[in-house]
VOVEXGU-296472 format. One line per 4 residues: number of its first residue (from 1); their letters; for each residue x, y, z of N, C-alpha, C. Coordinates in pm, whole numbers, always signed. Each point is the difference from the previous one (the first is absolute). Layout:
N
NUM = A = X Y Z X Y Z X Y Z  ... $
//
This chain:
247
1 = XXXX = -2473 -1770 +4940 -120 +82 +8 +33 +148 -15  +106 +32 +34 +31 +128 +8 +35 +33 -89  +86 -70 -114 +70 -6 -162 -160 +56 -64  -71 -80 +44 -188 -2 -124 -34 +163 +88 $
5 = XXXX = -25 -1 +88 -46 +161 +74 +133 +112 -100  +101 -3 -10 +82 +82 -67 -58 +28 -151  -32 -136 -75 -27 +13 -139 -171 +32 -30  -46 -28 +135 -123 +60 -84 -2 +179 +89 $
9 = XXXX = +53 +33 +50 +13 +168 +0 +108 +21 -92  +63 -71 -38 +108 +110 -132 -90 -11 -123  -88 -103 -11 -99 -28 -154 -100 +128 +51  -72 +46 +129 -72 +105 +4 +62 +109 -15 $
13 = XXXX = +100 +45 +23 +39 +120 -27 +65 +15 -131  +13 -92 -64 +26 +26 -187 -126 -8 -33  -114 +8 +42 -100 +26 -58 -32 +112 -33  +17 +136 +30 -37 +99 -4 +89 +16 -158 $
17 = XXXX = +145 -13 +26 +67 +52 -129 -34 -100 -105  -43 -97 -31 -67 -79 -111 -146 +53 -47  -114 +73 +82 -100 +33 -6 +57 +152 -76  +113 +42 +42 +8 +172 -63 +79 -46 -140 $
21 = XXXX = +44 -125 -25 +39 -3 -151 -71 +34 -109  +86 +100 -70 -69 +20 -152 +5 -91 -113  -153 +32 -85 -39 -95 -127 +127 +42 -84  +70 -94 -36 +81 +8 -132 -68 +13 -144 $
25 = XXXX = +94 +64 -99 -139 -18 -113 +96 +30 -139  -39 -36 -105 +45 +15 -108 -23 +79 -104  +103 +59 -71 -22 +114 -114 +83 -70 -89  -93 -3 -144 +88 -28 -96 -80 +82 -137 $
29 = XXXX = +64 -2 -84 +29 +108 -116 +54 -91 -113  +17 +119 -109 +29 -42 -130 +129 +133 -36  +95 +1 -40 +109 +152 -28 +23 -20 -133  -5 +101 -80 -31 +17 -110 +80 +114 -37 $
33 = XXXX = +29 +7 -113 +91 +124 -59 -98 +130 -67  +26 +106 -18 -64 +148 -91 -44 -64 -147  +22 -145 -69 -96 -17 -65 -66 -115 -4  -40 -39 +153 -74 -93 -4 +47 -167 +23 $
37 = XXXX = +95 -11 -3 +91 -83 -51 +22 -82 +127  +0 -123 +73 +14 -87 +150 +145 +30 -14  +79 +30 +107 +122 -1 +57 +24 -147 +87  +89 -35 -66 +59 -135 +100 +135 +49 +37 $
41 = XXXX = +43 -34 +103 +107 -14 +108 +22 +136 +60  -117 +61 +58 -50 +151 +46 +29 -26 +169  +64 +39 +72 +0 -20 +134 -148 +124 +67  -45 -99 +45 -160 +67 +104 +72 +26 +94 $
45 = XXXX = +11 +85 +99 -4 +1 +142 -86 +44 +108  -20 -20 +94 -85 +66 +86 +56 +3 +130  -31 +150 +24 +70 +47 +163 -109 +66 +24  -15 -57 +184 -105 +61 +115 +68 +120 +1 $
49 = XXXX = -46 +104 +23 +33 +138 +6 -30 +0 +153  -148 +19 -19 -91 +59 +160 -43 -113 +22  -43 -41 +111 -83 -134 +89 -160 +73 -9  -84 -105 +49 -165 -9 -21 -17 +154 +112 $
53 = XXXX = -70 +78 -131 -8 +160 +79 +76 +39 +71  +114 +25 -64 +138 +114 +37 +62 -116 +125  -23 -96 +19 +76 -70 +109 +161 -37 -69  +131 +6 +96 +131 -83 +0 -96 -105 -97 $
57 = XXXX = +90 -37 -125 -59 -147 -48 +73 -100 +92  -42 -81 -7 +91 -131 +60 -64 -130 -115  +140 -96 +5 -72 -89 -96 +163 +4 -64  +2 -97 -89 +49 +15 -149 -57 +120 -86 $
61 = XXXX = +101 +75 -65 -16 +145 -57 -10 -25 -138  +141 -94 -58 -4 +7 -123 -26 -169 -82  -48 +36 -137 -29 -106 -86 +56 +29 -114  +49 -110 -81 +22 -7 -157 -32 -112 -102 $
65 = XXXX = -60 +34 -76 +46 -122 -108 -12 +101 -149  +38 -111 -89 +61 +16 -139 -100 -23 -109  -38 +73 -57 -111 +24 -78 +37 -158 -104  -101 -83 -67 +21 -90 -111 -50 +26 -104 $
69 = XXXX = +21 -105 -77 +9 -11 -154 -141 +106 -58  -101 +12 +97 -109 +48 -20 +7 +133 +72  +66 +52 +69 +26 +135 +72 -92 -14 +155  -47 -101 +49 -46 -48 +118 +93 -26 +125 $
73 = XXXX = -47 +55 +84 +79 +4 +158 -115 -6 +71  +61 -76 +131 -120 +37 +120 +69 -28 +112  -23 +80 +134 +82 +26 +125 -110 -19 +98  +41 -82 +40 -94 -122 +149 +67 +45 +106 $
77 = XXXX = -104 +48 +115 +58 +15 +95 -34 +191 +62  -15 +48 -40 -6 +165 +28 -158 +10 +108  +27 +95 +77 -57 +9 +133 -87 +213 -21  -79 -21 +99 -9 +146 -1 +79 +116 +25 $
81 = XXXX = -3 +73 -124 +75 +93 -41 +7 +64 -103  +140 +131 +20 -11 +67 -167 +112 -65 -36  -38 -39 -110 +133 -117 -76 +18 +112 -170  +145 -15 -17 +31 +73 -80 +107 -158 -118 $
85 = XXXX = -94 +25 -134 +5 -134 -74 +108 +85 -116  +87 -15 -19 +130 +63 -99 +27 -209 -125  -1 +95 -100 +17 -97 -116 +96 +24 -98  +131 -64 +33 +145 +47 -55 +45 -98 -78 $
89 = XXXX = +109 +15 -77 +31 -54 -91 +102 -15 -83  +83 -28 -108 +88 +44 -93 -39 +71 -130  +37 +111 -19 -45 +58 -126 -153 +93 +41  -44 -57 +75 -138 +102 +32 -30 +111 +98 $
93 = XXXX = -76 +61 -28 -22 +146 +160 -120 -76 +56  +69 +7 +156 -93 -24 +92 -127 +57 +17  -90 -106 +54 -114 +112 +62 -21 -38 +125  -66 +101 +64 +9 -73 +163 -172 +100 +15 $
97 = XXXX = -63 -136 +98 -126 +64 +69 -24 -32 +110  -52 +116 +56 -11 -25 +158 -132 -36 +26  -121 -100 +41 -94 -73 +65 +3 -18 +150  -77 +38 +68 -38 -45 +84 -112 -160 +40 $
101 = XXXX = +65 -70 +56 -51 -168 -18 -55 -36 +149  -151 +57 -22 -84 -42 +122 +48 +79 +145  +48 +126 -82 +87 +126 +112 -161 -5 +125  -80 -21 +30 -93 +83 +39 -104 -156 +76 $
105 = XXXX = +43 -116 -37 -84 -86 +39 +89 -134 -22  +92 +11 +177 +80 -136 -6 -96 -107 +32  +13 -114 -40 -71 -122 -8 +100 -83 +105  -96 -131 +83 +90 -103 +50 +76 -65 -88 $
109 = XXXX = +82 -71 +43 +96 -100 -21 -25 -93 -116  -41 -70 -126 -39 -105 -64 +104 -96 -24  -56 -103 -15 +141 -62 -36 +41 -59 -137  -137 +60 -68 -24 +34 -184 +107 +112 -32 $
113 = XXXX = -68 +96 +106 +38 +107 -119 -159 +87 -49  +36 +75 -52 -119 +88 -41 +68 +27 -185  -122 +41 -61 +37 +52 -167 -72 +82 -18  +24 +73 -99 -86 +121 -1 -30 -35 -176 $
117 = XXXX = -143 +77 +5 -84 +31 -149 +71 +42 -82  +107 +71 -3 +87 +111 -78 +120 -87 -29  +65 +81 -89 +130 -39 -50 +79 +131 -4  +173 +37 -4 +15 +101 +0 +121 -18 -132 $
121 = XXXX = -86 +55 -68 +133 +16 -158 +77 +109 +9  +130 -71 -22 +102 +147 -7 +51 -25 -124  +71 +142 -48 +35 +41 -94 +178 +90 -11  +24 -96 -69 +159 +76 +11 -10 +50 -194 $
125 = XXXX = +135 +132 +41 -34 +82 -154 +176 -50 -36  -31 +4 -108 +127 -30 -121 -12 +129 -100  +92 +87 +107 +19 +168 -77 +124 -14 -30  +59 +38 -124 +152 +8 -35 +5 +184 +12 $
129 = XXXX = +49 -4 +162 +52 +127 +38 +125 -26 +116  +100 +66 -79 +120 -8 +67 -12 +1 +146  -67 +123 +74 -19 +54 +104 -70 -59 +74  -126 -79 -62 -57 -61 +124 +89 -156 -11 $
133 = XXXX = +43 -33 -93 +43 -125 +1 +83 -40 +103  +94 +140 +44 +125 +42 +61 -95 -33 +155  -168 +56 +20 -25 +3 +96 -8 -140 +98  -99 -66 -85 -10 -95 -10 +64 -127 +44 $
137 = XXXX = +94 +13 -44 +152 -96 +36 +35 +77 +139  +29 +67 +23 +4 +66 +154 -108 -35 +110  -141 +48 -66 -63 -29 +121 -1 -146 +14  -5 -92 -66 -44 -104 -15 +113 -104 +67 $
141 = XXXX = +102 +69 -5 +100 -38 +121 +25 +64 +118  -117 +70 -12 +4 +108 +142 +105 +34 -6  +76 +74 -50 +97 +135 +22 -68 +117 -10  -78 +63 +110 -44 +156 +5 +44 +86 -68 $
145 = XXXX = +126 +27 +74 +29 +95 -25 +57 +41 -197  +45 -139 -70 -14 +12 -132 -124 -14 -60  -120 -91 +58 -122 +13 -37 -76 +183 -14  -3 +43 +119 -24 +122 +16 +82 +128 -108 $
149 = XXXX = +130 -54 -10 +27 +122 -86 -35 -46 -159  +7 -92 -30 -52 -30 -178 -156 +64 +16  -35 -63 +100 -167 +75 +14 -35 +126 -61  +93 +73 +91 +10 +155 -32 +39 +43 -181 $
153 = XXXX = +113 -95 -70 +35 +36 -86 -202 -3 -140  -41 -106 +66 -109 -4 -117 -101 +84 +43  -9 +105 +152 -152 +70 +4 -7 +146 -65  +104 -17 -157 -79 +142 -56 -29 -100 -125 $
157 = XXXX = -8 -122 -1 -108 -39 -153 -125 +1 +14  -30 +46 -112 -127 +30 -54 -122 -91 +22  +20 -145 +2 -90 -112 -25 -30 -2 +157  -110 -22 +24 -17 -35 +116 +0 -157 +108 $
161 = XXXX = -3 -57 -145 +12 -174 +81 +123 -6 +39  +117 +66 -95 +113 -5 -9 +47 +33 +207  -88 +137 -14 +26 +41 +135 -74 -101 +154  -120 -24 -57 -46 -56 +90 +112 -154 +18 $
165 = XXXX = +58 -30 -83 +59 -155 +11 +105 +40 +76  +93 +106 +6 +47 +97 +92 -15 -20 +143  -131 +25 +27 -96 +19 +135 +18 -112 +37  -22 -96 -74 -31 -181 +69 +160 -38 +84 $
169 = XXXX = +109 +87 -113 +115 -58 +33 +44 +14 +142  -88 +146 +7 +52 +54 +149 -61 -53 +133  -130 -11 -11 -67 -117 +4 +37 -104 +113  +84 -72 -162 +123 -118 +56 +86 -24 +72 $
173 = XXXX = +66 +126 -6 +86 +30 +103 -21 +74 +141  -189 -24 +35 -27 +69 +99 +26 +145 +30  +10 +93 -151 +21 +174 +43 -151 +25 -49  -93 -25 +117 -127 +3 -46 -63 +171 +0 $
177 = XXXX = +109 +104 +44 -18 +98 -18 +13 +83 -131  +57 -53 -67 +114 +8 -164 -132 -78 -109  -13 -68 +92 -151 -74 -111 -109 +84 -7  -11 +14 +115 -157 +109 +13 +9 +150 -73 $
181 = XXXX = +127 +20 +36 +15 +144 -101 -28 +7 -145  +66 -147 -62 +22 -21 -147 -131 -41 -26  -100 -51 +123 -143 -37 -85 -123 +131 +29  +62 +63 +49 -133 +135 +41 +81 +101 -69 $
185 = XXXX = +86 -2 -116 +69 +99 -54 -86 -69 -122  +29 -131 -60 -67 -69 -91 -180 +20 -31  -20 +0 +92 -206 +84 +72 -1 +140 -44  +63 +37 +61 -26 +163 -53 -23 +32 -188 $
189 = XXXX = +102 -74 -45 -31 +32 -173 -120 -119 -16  +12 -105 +84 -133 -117 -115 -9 -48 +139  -151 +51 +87 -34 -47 +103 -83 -153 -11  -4 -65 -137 -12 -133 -14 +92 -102 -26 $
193 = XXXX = +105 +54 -7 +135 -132 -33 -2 -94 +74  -43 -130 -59 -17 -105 +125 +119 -31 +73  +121 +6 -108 +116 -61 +97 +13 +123 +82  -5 +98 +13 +28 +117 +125 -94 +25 +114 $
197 = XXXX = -134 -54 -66 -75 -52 +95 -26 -102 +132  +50 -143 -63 +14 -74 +66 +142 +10 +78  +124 +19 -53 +109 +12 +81 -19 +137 +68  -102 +105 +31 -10 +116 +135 -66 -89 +85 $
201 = XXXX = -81 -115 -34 -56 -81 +111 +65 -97 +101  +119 -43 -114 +74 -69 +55 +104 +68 +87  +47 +143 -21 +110 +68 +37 -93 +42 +132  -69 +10 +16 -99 +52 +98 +8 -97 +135 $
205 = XXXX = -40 -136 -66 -5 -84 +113 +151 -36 +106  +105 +37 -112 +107 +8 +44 -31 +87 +109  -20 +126 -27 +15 +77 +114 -128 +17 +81  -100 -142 +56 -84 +18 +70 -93 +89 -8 $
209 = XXXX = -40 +35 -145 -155 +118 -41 -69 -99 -92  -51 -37 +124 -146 -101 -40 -107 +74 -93  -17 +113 +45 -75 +85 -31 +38 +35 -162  +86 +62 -27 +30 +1 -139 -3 -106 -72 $
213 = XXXX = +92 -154 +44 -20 -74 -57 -123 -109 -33  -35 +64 +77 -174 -97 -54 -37 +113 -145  -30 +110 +47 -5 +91 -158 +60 -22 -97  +121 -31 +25 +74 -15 -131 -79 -122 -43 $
217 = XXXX = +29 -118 +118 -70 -119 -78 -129 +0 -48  -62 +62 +14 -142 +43 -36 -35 +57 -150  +115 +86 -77 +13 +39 -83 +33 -65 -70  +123 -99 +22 +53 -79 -81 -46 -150 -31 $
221 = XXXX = -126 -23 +68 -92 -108 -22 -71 +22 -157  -41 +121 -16 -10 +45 -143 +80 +17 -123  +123 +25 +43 +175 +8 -102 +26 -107 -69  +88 -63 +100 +84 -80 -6 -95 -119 -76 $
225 = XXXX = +76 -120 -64 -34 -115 -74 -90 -80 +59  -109 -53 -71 -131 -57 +69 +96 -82 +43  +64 -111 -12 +35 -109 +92 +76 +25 +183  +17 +171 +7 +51 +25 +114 -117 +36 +52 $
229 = XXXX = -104 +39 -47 -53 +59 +94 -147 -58 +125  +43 -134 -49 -105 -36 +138 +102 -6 +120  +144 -13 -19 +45 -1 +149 +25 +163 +46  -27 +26 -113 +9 +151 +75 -147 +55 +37 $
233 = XXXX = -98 -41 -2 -118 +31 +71 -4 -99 +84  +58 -106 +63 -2 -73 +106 +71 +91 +85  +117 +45 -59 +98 +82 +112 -47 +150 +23  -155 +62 -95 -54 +136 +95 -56 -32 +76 $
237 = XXXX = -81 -195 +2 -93 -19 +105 +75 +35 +86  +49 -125 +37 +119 +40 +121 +45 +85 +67  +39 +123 -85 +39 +86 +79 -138 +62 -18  -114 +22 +0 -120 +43 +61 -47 +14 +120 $
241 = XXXX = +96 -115 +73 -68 -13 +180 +95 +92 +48  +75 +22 -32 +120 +98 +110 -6 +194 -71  -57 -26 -120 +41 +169 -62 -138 +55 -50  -131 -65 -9 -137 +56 +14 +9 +21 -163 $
245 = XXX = +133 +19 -62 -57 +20 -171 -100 -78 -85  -137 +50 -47 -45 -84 -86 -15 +55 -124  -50 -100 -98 -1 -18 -85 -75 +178 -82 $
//
């Protein structure tokens, strides 16, 4: 009798932490090259940055899979948060975007799963430039400190994607201060460049400015390639409840 009195107070008090579990949920995409072209064997990743409104995340942080024959990935499992989705490769420049995924409205527990309306297409560039190539291969093995200095070698070219692909690298390697410079330096000559647009949003969330980064995303709902941009007006809703920016 006393064994059954033990198990039904240890089943009540795991009740509380089963009731505070978060909805899991899925993002999947299509990665594609600068002309259009499906990329197969593209590594997706996704890392929790921040937990549901600036909380410690807790949970499983990171996800991967390998783009196929059709340039399709999808990562099951991601919780509330800012998740930062990097799409690497052989031969290609990364791109990396930062989303926030239901930052603002954790859901219970399912044991589905949740999906969302949107899809998030990324895009890696196939530039034959020594310098970022050099970058590239660095960040992409996370070596900073060689990532960071090739960086430097390409920010007096002229082209600006060139530079912004730059920005993503740094990005990658989490010098989200080095990004933000290279994309609000990129603004000042062409305050519409989508890629400098969307990566100040992303470099932003890095550093916890909700506030900017809903703007950026706001702008770049108009830029960037119709197929990105319904998850990027899912992600100004979102951040709507915490930073008052509208439309």
């Amino acid at each position: 009798m006393t064994r059954v009195f033990s198990l039904v107070i240890a089943a009540m008090l795991a009740l509380p932490v089963a009731a505070g579990a978060q909805m899991s949920y899925r993002v999947k995409g299509v990665v594609r090259d600068n002309d259009g072209k499906a990329v197969e064997g593209v590594r997706v990743r996704g890392e929790a940055l921040i937990g549901f409104r600036g909380e410690q995340f807790a949970g499983q942080k990171e996800f991967e899979a390998t783009t196929n024959a059709k340039g399709e990935w999808n990562l099951l499992g991601l919780t509330s948060g800012i998740w930062a989705f990097e799409a690497t490769g052989p031969d290609v420049i990364p791109q990396v975007v930062l989303l926030p995924i239901n930052f603002t409205n954790r859901k219970p527990q399912s044991g589905q799963g949740g999906s969302f309306p949107w899809d998030l297409p990324l895009w890696v560039r196939r530039f034959k430039h020594e310098g970022l190539a050099a970058a590239a291969k660095a960040a992409s093995a996370k070596q900073t400190n060689d990532a960071v200095a090739a960086i430097g070698s390409v920010m007096t070219e002229k082209d600006p994607e060139i530079r912004c692909a730059a920005g993503e690298l740094a990005l990658l390697v989490r010098q989200n201060g080095l990004g933000r410079a290279i994309f609000e330096q990129i603004l000042k000559e062409q305050p519409r460049q989508p890629c400098a647009t969307l990566g100040l949003s992303s470099a932003a969330l890095m550093q916890n400015d909700y506030d900017l980064a809903a703007r950026m995303l706001w702008n770049a709902v108009n830029l960037v390639p119709q197929p990105q941009r319904a998850a990027l007006g899912a992600a100004v809703k979102d951040l709507q409840q915490i930073t008052g920016v509208r439309q």
